[in-house]
N, C-alpha and C positions, 0 to 999 in steps of 0.2 A: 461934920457935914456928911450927910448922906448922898453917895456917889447914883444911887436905884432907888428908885421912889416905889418903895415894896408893898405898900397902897393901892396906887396906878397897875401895879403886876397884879395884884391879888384881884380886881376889878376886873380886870384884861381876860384872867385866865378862868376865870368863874363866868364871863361872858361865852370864851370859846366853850368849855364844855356843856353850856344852855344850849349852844347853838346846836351842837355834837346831839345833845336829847332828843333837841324838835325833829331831827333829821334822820335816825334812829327809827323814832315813833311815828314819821310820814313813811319811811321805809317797809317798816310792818306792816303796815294798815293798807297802804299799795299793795304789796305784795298779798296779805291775804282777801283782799275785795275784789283785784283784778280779774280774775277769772268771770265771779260774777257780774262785773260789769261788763266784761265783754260781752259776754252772752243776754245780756239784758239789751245793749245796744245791738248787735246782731238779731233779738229777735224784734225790737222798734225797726230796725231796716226792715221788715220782713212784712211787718204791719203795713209800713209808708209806700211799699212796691205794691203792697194789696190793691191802694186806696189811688197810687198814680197808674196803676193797671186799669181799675173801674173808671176813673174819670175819664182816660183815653177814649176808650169802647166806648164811653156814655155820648163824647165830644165827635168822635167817627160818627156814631148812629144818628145825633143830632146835625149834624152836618149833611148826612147823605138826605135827610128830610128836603132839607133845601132842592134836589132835584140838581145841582148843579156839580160836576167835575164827578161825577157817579163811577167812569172806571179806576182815578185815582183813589177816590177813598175807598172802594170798596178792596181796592190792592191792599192799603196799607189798612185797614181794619182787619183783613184776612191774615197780613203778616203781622200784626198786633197778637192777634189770635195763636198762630202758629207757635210764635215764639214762645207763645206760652203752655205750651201744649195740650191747647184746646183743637185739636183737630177737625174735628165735627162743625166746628162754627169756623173755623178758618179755611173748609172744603167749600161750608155753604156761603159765605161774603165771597169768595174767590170767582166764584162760578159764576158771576152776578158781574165779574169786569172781566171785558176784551182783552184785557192787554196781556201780553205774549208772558210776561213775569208772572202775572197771577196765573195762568193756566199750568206753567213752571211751578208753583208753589202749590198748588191745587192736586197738581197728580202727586207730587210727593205729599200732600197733606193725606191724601187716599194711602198712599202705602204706610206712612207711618200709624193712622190709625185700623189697619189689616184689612182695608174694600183690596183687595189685592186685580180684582176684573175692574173695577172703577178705576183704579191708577193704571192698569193696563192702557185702558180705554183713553186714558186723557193725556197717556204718554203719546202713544201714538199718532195723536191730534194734535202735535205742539210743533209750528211750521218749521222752526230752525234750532233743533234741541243743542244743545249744550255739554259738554260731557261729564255736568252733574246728572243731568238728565239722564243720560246713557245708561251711567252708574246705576241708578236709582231703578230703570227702567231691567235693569240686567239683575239685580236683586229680585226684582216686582216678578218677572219669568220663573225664576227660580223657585219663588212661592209657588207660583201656579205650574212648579214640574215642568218647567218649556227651558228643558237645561240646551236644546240647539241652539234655541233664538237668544237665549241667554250668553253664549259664548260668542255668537257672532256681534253682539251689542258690545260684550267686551273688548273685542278684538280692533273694537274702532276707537278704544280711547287710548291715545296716544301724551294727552297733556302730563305734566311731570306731578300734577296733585292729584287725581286718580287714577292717575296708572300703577303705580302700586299693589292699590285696593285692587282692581280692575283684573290687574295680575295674579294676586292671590286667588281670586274668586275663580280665576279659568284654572288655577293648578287645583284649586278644591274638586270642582266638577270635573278636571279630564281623565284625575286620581280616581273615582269613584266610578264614574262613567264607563270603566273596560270591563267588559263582560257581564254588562247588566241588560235586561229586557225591557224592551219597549213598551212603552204603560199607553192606555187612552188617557184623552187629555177632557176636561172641562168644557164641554159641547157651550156654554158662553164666550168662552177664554177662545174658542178654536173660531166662533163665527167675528171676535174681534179682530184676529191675527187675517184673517180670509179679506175682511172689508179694512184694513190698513193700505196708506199707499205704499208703494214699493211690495210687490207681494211676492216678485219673486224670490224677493233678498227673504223672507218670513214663511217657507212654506209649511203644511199642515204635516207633516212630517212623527207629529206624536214627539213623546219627552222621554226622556231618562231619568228616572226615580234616584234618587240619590239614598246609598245605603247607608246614611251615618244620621246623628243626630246632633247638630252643629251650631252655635251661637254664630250671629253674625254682627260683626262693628260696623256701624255704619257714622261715617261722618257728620259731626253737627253741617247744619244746612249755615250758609252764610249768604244771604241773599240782600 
């Protein structure tokens, strides 16, 4: 009588190592397609962001037809825009709504695409700025060589997420700032600094030329 039914074994063990094959040969075939299935899915993401970016814009523009809640969507059509760094059209939907946010988004949409006298001009008009604002508006000087009014814009941000930046930027300019001459400034730039409120805090005082040639970081916008 047989104690092992060497059958039942022989069936068993030719099952495991079938199993051991398929899973071998699934192993391979992952490993060498996954790369390019990544990248094929990654680039379908890329496509469907396209296609839910244009309907948005399509759905804002059909919307504002309606004539009705016009400073909301023209906000959020402008930050549709921004986000995607369409500047140009997210300067122009912006300007088109009141509201204190878009005017906020609008002067940073002017700096980030280099109107650097237009974001001057819309910083300055922004009733209760923010010290993104400031930030933004301390960079925007800088462009336009107005390294005074620049440092004094820094000098007021106090919050613990641009101060920092804010800090860097006043050791950049006070580093370069010793012993440089006084330049004229952007007879535009000078007659918006002149018609700003608070003018005493902004006077026409001319800029200091910064002698370096210098990348700047500036923060993604989170609005």
């Amino acid at each position: 009588m047989r104690t092992i039914d060497t059958t039942d074994n022989s069936k068993l063990s030719f099952g495991y190592w079938l199993l051991f094959g398929y899973w071998f040969l699934a192993i391979g075939i992952l490993s060498g397609c996954g790369p390019k299935d990544t990248l094929e899915e990654a680039q379908g993401d890329i496509r469907r962001s396209e296609v839910y970016y244009q309907r948005a814009a399509s759905r804002y523009q059909e919307a504002i037809k309606s004539g009705k809640n016009l400073d909301r969507l023209y906000l959020e059509l402008g930050r549709l825009y921004f986000k995607r760094g369409e500047f140009p059209q997210a300067a122009q939907a912006l300007q088109k709504s009141s509201l204190p946010q878009a005017k906020k988004i609008m002067a940073i949409a002017h700096y980030r695409q280099g109107d650097f006298t237009d974001a001057l001009e819309a910083f300055n008009q922004l009733k209760n700025p923010d010290e993104e604002s400031f930030y933004y508006q301390g960079l925007t000087y800088e462009k336009l060589n107005l390294f005074d009014q620049a440092l004094k814009i820094y000098r007021q941000i106090k919050g613990k997420e641009f101060s920092p930046q804010a800090a860097q930027r006043l050791r950049k300019i006070e580093k370069y700032a010793q012993g440089v001459f006084i330049k004229d400034v952007d007879p535009r730039a000078s007659g918006i600094i002149a018609s700003a409120p608070a003018q005493d805090d902004y006077p026409q005082a001319g800029a200091l030329i910064l002698s370096c040639d210098e990348k700047i970081e500036v923060t993604p916008l989170d609005t």
